[in-house]
C-alpha distance (Angstrom), angle and dihedral (degrees) to the residues before:
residue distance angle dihedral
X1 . . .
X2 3.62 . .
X3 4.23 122.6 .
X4 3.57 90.3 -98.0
X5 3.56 102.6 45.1
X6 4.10 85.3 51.8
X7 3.60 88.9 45.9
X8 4.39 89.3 51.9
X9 3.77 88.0 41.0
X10 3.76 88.0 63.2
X11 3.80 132.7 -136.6
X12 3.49 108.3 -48.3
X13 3.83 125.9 -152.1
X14 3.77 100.1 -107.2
X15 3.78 89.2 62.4
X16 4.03 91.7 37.8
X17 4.18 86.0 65.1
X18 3.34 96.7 46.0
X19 3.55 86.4 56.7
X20 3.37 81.2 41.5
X21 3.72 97.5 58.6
X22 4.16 93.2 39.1
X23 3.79 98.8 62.6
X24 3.79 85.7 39.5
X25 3.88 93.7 54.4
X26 4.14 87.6 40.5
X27 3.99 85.1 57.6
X28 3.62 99.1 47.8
X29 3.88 101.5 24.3
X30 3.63 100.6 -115.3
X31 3.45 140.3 130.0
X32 3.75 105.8 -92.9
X33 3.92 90.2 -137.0
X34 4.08 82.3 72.8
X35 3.64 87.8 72.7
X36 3.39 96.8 67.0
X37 3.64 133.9 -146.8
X38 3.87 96.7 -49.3
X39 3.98 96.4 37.3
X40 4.12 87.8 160.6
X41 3.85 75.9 72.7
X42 4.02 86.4 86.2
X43 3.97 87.0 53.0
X44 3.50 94.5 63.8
X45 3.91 110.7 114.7
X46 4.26 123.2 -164.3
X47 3.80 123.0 -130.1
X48 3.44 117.0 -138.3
X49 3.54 86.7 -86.1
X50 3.58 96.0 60.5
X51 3.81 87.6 -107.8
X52 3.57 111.9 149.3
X53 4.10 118.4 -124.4
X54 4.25 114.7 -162.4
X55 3.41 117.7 -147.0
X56 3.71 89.8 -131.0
X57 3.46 134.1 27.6
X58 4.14 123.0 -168.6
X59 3.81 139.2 167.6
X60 3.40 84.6 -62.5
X61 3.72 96.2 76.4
X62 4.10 98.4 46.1
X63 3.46 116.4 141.0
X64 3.66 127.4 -158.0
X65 4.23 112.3 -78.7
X66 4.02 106.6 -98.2
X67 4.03 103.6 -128.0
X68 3.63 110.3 -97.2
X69 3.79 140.2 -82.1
X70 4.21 104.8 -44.7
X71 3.30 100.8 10.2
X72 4.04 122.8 107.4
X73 2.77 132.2 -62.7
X74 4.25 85.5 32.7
X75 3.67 91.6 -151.6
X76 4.05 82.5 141.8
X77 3.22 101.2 40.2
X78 4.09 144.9 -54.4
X79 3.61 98.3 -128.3
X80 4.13 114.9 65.9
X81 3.57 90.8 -177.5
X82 3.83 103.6 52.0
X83 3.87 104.4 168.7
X84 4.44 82.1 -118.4
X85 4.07 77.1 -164.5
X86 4.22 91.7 67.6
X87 3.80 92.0 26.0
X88 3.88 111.4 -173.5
X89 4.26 118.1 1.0
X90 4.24 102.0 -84.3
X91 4.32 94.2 -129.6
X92 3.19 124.4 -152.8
X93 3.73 123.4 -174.1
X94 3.87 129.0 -147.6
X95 3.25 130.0 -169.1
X96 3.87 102.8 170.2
X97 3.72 99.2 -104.0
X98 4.10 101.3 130.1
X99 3.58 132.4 76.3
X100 3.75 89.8 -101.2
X101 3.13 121.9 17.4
X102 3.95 100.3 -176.5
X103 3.80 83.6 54.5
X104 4.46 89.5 60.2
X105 3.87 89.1 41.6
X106 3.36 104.3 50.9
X107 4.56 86.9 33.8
X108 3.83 79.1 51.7
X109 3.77 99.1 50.8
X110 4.24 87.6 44.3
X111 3.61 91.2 56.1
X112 4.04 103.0 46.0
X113 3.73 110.8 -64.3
X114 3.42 109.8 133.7
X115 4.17 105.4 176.0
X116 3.96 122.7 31.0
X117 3.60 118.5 -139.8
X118 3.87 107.1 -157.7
X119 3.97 130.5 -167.7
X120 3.94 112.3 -162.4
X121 3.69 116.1 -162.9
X122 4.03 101.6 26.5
X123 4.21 95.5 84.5
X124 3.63 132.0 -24.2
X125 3.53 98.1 -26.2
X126 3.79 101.6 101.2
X127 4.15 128.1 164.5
X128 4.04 88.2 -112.1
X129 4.23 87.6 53.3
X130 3.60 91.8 46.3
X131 3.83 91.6 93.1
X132 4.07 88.1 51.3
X133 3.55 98.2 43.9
X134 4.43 87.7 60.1
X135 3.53 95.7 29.5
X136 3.54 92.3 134.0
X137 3.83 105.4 16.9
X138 3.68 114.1 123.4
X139 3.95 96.6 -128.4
X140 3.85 102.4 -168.8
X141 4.05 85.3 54.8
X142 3.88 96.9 43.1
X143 3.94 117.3 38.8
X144 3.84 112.9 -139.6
X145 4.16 119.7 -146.7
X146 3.98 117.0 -158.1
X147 3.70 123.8 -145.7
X148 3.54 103.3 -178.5
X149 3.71 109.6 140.4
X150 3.76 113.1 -152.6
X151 3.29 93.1 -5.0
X152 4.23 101.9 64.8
X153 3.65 98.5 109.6
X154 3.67 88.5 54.6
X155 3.64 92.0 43.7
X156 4.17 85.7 48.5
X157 3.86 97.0 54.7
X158 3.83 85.7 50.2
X159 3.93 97.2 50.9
X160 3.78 85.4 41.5
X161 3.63 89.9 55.3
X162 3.60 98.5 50.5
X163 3.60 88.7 43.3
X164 3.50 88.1 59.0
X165 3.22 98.3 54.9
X166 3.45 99.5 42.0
X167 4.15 79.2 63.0
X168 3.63 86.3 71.6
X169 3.62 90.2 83.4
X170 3.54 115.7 71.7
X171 3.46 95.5 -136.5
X172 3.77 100.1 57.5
X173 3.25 101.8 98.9
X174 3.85 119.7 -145.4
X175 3.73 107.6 -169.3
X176 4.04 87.2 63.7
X177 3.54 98.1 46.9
X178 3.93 108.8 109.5
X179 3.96 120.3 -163.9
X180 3.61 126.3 169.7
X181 3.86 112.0 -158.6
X182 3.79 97.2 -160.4
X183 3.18 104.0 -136.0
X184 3.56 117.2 167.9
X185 3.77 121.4 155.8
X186 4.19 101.4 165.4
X187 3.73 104.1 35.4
X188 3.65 83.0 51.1
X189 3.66 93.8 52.3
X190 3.68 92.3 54.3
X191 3.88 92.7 45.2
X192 4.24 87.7 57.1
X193 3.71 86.9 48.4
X194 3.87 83.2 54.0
X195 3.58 95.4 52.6
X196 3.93 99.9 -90.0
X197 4.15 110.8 145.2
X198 4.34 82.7 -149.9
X199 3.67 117.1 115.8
X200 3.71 131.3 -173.3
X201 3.74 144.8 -171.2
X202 3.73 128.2 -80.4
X203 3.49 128.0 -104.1
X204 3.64 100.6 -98.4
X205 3.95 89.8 57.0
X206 3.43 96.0 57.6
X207 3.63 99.9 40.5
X208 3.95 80.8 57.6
X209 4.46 80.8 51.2
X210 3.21 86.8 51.3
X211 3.95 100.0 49.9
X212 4.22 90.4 46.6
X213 4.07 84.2 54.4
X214 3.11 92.1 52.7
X215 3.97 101.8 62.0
X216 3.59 91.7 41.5
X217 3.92 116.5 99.7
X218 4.07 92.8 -136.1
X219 3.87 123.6 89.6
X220 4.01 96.9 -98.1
X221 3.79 126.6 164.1
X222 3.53 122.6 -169.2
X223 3.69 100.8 -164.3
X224 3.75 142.2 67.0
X225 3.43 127.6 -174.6
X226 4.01 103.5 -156.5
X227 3.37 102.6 -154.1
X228 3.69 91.3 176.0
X229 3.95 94.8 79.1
X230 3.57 81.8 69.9
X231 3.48 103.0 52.9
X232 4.10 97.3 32.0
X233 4.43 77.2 60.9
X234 4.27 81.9 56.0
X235 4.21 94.5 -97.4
X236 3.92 108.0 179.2
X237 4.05 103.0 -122.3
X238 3.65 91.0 -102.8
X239 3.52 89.3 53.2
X240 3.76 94.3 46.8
X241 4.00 88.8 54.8
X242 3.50 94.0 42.3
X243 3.61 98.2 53.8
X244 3.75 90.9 45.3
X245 3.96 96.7 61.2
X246 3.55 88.9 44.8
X247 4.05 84.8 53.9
X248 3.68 88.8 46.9
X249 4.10 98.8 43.6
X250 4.16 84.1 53.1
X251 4.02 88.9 52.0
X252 3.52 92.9 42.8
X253 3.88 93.6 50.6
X254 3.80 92.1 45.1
X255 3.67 87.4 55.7
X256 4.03 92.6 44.3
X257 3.87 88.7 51.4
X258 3.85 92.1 58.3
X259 3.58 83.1 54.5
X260 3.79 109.9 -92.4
X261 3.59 129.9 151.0
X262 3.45 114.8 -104.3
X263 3.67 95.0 -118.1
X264 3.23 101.3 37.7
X265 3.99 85.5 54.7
X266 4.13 89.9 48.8
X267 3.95 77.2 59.3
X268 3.72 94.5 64.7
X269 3.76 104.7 54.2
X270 3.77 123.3 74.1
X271 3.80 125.2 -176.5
X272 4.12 130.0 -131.6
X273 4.01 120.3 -174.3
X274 3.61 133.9 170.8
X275 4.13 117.0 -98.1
X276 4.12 117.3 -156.4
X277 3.81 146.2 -177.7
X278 3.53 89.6 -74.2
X279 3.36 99.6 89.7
X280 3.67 96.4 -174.1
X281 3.62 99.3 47.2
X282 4.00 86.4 48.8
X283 3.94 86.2 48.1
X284 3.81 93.1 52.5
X285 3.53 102.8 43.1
X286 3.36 101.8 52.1
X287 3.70 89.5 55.9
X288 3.46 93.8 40.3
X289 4.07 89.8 59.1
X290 3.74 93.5 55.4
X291 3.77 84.7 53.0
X292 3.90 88.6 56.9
X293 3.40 101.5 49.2
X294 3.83 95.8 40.2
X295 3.62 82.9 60.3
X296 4.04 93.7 46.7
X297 4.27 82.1 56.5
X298 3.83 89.7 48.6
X299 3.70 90.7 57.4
X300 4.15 88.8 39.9
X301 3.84 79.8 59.7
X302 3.59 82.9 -119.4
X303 3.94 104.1 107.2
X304 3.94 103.5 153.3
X305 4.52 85.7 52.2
X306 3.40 89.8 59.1
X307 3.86 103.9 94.7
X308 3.49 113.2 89.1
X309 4.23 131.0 179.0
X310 3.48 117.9 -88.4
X311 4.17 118.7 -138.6
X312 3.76 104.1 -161.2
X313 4.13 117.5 -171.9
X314 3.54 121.5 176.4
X315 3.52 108.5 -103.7
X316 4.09 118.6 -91.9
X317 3.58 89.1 -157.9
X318 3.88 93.3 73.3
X319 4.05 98.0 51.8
X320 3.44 120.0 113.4
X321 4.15 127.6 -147.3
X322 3.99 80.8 -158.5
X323 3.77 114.3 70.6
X324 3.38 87.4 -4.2
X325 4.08 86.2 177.4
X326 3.81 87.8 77.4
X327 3.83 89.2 61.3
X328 4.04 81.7 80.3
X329 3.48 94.6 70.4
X330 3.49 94.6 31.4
X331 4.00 78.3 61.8
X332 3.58 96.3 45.0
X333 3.61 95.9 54.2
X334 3.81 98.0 50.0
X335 3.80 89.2 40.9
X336 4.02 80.7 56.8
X337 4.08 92.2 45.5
X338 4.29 87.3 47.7
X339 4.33 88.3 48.7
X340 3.68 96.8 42.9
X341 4.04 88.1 45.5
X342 3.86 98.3 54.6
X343 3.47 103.3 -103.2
X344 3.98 115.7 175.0
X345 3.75 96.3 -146.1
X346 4.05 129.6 8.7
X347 3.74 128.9 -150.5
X348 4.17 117.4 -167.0
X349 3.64 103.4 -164.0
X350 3.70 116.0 -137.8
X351 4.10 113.6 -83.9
X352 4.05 85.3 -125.1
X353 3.71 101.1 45.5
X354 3.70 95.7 111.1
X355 3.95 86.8 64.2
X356 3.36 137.0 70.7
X357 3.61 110.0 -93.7
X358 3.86 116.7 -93.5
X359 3.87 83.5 18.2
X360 4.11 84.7 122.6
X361 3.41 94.3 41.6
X362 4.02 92.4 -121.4
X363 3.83 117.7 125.2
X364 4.50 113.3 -112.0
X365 3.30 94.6 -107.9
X366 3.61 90.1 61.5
X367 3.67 91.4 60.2
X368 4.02 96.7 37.1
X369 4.33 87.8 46.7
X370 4.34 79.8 54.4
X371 3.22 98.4 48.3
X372 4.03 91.3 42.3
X373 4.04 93.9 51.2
X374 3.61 89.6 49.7
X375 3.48 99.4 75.3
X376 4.10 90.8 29.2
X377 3.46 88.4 65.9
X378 3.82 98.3 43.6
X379 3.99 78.7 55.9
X380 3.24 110.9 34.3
X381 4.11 106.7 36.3
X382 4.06 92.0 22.9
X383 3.55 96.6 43.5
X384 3.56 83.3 -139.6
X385 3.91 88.6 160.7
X386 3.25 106.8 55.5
X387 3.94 103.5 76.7
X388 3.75 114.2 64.7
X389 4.27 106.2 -133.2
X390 3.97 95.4 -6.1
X391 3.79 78.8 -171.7
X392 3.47 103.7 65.5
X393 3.81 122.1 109.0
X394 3.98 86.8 27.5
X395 4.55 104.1 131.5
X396 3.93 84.3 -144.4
X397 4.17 95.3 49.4
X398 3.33 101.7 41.6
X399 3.89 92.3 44.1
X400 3.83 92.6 46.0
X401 3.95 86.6 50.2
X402 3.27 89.3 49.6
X403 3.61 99.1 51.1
X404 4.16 94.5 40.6
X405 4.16 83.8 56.0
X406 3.65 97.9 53.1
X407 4.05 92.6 39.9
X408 3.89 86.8 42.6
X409 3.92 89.7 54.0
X410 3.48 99.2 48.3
X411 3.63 88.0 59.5
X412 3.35 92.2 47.3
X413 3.60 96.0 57.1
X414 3.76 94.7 44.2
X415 4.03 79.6 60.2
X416 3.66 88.8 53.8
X417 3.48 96.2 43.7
X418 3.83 91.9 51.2
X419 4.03 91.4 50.1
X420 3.73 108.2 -83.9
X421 3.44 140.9 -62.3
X422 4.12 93.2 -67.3
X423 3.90 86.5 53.5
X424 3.33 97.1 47.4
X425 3.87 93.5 49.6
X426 3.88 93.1 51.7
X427 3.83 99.4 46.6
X428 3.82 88.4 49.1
X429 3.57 99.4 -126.0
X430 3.96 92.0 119.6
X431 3.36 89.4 49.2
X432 3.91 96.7 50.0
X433 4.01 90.2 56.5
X434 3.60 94.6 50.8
X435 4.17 90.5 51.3
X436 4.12 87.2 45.6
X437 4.36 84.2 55.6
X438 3.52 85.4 40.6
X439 3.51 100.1 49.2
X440 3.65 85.8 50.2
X441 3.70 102.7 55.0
X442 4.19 91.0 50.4
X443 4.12 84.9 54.2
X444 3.86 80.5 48.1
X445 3.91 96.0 55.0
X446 3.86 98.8 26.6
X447 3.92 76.5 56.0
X448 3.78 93.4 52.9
X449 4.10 84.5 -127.3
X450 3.77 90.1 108.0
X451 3.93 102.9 54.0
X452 3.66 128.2 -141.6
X453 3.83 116.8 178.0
X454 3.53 117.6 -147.5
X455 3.80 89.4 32.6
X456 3.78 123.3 34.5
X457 3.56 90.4 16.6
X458 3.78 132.6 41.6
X459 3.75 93.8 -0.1
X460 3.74 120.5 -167.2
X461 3.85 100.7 -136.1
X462 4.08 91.1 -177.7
X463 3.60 90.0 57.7
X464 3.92 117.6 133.6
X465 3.86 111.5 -120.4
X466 3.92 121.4 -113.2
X467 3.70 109.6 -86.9
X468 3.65 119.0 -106.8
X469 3.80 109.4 -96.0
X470 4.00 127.5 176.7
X471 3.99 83.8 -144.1
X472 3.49 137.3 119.0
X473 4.00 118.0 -123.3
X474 3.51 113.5 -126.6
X475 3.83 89.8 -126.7
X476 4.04 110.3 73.4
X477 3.89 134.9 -134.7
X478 3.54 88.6 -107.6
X479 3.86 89.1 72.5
X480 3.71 115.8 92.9
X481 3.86 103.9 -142.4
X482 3.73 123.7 -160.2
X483 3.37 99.4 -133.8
X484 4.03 105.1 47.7
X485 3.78 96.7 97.8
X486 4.00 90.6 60.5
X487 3.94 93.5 33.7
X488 4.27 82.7 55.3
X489 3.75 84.7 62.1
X490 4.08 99.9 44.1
X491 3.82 84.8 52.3
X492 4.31 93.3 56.4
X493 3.70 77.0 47.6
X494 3.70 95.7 52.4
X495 3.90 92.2 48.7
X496 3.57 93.4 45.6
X497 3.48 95.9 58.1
X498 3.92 86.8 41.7
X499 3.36 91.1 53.0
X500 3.88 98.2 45.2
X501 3.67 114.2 7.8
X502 3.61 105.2 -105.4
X503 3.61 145.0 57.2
X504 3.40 125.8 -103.3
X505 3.94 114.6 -96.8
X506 3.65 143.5 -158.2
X507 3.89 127.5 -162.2
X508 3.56 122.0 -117.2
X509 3.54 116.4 -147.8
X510 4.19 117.5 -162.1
X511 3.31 126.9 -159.3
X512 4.13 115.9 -153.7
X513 3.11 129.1 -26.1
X514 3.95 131.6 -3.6
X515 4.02 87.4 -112.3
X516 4.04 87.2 57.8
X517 3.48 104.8 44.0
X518 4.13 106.7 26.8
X519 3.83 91.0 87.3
X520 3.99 87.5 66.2
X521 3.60 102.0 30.5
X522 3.56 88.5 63.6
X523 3.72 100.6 43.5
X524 3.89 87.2 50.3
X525 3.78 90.5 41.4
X526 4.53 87.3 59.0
X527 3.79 83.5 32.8
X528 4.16 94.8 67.9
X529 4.00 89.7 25.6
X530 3.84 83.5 73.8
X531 3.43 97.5 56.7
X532 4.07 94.4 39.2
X533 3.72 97.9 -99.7
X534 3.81 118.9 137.2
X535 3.81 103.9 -148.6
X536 4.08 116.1 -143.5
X537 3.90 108.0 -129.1
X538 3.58 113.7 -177.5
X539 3.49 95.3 -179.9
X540 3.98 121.9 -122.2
X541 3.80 106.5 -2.8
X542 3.97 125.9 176.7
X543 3.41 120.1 -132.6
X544 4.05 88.2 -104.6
X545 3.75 89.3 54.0
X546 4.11 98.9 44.3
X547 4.34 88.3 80.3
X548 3.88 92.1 67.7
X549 4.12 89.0 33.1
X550 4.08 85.6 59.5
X551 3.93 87.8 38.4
X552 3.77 102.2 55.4
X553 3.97 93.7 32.9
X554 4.20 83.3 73.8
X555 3.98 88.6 -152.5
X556 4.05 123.8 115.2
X557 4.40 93.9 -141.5
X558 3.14 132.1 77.2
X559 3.94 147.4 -173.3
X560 3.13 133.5 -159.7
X561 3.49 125.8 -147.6
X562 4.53 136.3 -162.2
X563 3.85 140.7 89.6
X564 3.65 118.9 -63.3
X565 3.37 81.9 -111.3
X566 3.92 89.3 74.1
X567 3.57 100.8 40.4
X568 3.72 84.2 66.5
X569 3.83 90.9 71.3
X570 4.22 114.8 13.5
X571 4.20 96.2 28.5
X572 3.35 98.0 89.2
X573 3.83 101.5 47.6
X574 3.98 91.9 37.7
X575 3.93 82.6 61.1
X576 3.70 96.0 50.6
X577 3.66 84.6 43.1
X578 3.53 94.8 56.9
X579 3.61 90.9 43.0
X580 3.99 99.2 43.0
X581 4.17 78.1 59.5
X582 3.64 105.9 64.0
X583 4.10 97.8 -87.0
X584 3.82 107.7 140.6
X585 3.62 99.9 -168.1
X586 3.98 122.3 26.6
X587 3.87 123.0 -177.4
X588 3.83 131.9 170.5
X589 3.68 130.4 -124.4
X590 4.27 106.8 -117.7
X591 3.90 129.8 26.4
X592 3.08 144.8 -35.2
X593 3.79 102.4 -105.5
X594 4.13 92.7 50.4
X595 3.76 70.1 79.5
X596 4.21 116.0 70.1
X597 3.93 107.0 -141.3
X598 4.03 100.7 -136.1
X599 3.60 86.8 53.0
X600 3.46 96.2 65.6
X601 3.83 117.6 86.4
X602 4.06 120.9 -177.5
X603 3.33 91.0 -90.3
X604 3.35 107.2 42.5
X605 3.90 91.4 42.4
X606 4.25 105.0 113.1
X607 4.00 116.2 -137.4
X608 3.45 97.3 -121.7
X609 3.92 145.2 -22.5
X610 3.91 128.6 -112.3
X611 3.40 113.6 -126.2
X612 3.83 153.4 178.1
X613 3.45 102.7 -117.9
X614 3.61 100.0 25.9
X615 4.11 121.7 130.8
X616 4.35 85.3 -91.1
X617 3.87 87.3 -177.7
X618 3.82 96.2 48.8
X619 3.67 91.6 40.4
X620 3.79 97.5 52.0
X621 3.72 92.5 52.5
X622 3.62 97.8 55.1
X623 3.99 84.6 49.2
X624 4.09 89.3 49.0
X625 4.12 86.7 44.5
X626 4.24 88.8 53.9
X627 3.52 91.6 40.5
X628 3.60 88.4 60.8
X629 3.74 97.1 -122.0
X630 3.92 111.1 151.7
């Protein structure tokens, strides 16, 4: 084979791990023959999970193609006939907050909503305004969801009743009407044991839901699993899929043992879960969940019932309160993640809906007309729509999909082994591995690992401070958001500089020239942004000059900043210098070992080191604490 006819053939993956294994021996100073034969090995990263995610994936990891669109096991979709024109259902959710809130639903539905989402009991939506609030919505054109809480089968008889009479009319027609009755008696279980105020009906009741839906001749389901309790309490995807078939299997037998058909009980449960920034992840598990539960109908010897809608809302989990403005692409992404996966029916939250509302001093329907356009554009100017499972055939999808099914099993049938999903709610074990997930996403993000821009990365220290509002946000306390731990330390910011005027500050001290030390003076710079800290940089400073530098920065900490290769020679005397000046507590941006032990005498020996994958959070907070901030 000649040079060009290697060059047409492409790079092929023999020749992509020795690269592989040469920039990985340049890193570490090795010899790349250490790496072995699969050095991309050491490029593997873990989800939350534990899952493992390549860095490549070939030919080599080709799975069998799932059947198409409708067919079991759905893991491409339940509906073969998808009008690609509509793509997913547009879904708006109300929760009776405006001054009219017929006026936003049917406004909503005129500018590209497509499904309502409504909560009764929160505001104005009530189950004796439920008639005004669709008087005029075409219902067998635009499916309607109810979140009502304790009060669904109240909320039923009254959609049943206006569905009834809207059958009057000859043109109404039934068989396309969609309702979802919302009936959800575990998830909401776990979700009070998380903190949530929402309540729900027992079992029995909606078994009894479930058995009125059936005899009617519109497309009603009775049940929702709400896989979103899970993940809102910091559930691991496979954990969040998991949980939900076990929700579903206890529904389904509930229904079964008041004498129901298997399949026609499969046709009463419908699933929600929570869609994020990783669009991949998002991608996966929602095809991986239709995978489960087609296998739950297989072994209910009821294979072609087992595809079920699929609710996907960006996750509340991810929004920020700081730079809250980045929660639109957050929400664009995941909305992306829940198209691309098959979802049914997509819900964007609102960018501002982990604040109090009016907090940004922009009116609702600013945030609900943002959240709206972001899928409209994904449809309408991406075409996003109009390819059923755009994913499929992709190594990386279909091995991730893969993997999430088989993890999300095993949890499943741990569930099942332990008693069922109600059991393992009340004993606590459920709970227990969600907080050990949870636990492990904070060390993630206090660790800087697990990004969050706008927060623990890229901070905007100058930014103005939410506006006080005597409003509720529409996300709860029960939700575990990423970003509290860092937004904790931007509020003892805020009341510091309330309270006195000006932020607290921290002295950078450089070593050489900007070249040398600019890599580290801007890592330590975003480093103290996050927790609210404005660091002093006086730009290159000898060591002569870094006594007044500590002086007129008024601050007790410093940092100091350069290549290893400096510390070797000037670290030592810029830390006595710092100390000789007042500073109380000195530390040094990079490791420990840019730093040679026998150099170090008492005096010259720093506090502490800045790092990359130091505990950020922890660290900040002890700075905040010495800084004197309250």
């Amino acid at each position: 084979m000649t040079v060009d006819d290697a060059a047409k053939a492409g790079p092929d993956l023999a020749s992509w791990r020795r690269g592989v294994a040469a920039v990985l021996a340049k890193a570490q100073r090795k010899d790349a023959a250490e790496f072995g034969a699969t050095p991309d090995d050491h490029l593997v990263t873990e989800t939350l999970d534990g899952l493992g995610i390549r860095p490549l994936y070939t030919s080599a990891d080709e799975l069998p193609e799932p059947p198409l669109p409708g067919s079991h096991p759905f893991v491409r979709g339940a509906d073969p006939h998808r009008d690609t024109i509509r793509g997913w259902h547009v879904t708006c959710r109300f929760d009776g907050t405006g001054d009219s809130v017929h006026d936003d639903v049917v406004g909503a539905l005129e500018n590209g909503a497509s499904a309502l989402w409504l909560v009764i009991g929160r505001g104005a939506i009530t189950v004796d305004s439920l008639a005004r609030v669709l008087d005029g919505v075409y219902l067998d054109l635009a499916p309607v969801m109810l979140d009502a809480g304790s009060e669904v089968a109240t909320a039923a008889n009254a959609v049943l009743s206006l569905l009834d009479e809207r059958g009057r009319d000859e043109r109404f027609d039934r068989a396309t009407a969609r309702i979802s009755l919302g009936a959800a008696p575990l998830t909401t279980a776990f979700a009070r044991g998380a903190g949530s105020a929402r309540e729900s009906i027992d079992m029995a009741a909606a078994v009894s839901l479930a058995q009125a839906a059936l005899a009617r001749s519109e497309q009603i389901r009775a049940f929702l699993v709400d896989a979103t309790v899970f993940h809102d309490a910091g559930a691991s995807d496979t954990q969040e899929v998991g949980a939900a078939c076990a929700a579903g299997i206890a529904y389904v037998q509930a229904m079964m043992a008041a004498g129901m058909p298997a399949a026609d009980a499969l046709s009463q449960v419908e699933f929600r879960f929570s869609v994020t920034d990783d669009q991949f992840q998002s991608i996966a598990k929602l095809r991986a969940a239709r995978q489960a539960w087609a296998r739950i109908a297989e072994v209910l010897g009821a294979p072609e019932a087992g595809s079920a809608p699929q609710h996907a809302v960006t996750s509340a989990a991810m929004l920020t309160q700081r730079d809250p403005w980045v929660n639109m692409l957050r929400g664009t992404v995941a909305a992306f993640g829940a198209g691309v996966g098959g979802a049914d029916f997509v819900t964007v939250l609102p960018f501002d809906a982990a604040l109090p509302p009016g907090s940004m001093g922009i009116s609702e329907a600013f945030a609900q007309r943002i959240a709206r356009n972001t899928q409209l554009l994904l449809l309408e100017e991406s075409n996003l729509g109009r390819v059923l499972d755009p994913a499929a055939g992709s190594w990386f999808v279909e091995s991730l999909t893969a993997t999430i099914a088989a993890a999300a099993w095993e949890f499943l049938q741990e569930i099942e082994r332990r008693g069922g999903l109600d059991a393992a709610i009340v004993d606590g074990w459920l709970g227990e591995q969600i907080a050990t997930t949870r636990g492990a996403r904070d060390q993630a993000v206090a660790e800087r690992r697990w990004s969050i821009t706008g927060v623990n990365e890229f901070p905007d220290l100058g930014e103005k401070p939410a506006q006080e509002s005597a409003g509720t946000p529409l996300i709860g306390d029960q939700v575990h958001r990423y970003a509290e731990p860092f937004e904790t330390l931007r509020d003892r910011s805020d009341a510091h500089l309330a309270r006195t005027g000006e932020r607290p500050r921290v002295l950078l001290a450089p070593l050489g020239p900007l070249a040398e030390h600019n890599v580290r003076t801007t890592f330590v710079m975003n480093f103290l942004a996050a927790g609210g800290i404005e660091g002093i940089n006086p730009g290159p400073t000898s060591l002569d000059e870094l006594g007044s530098a500590a002086k007129e920065a008024g601050t007790t900490v410093a940092v100091v900043c350069g290549t290893d290769a400096r510390y070797g020679t000037e670290a030592t005397e810029a830390i006595s210098a710092l100390r000789g000046s007042g500073i109380g507590t000195v530390l040094v941006a990079g490791s420990a070992r840019a730093l040679p032990e026998d150099a170090l005498t008492d005096d010259a020996r720093p506090d502490g080191f800045v790092s990359a994958r130091m505990d950020a959070a922890r660290a900040l907070a002890e700075l905040l604490d010495q800084l004197g901030v309250q």
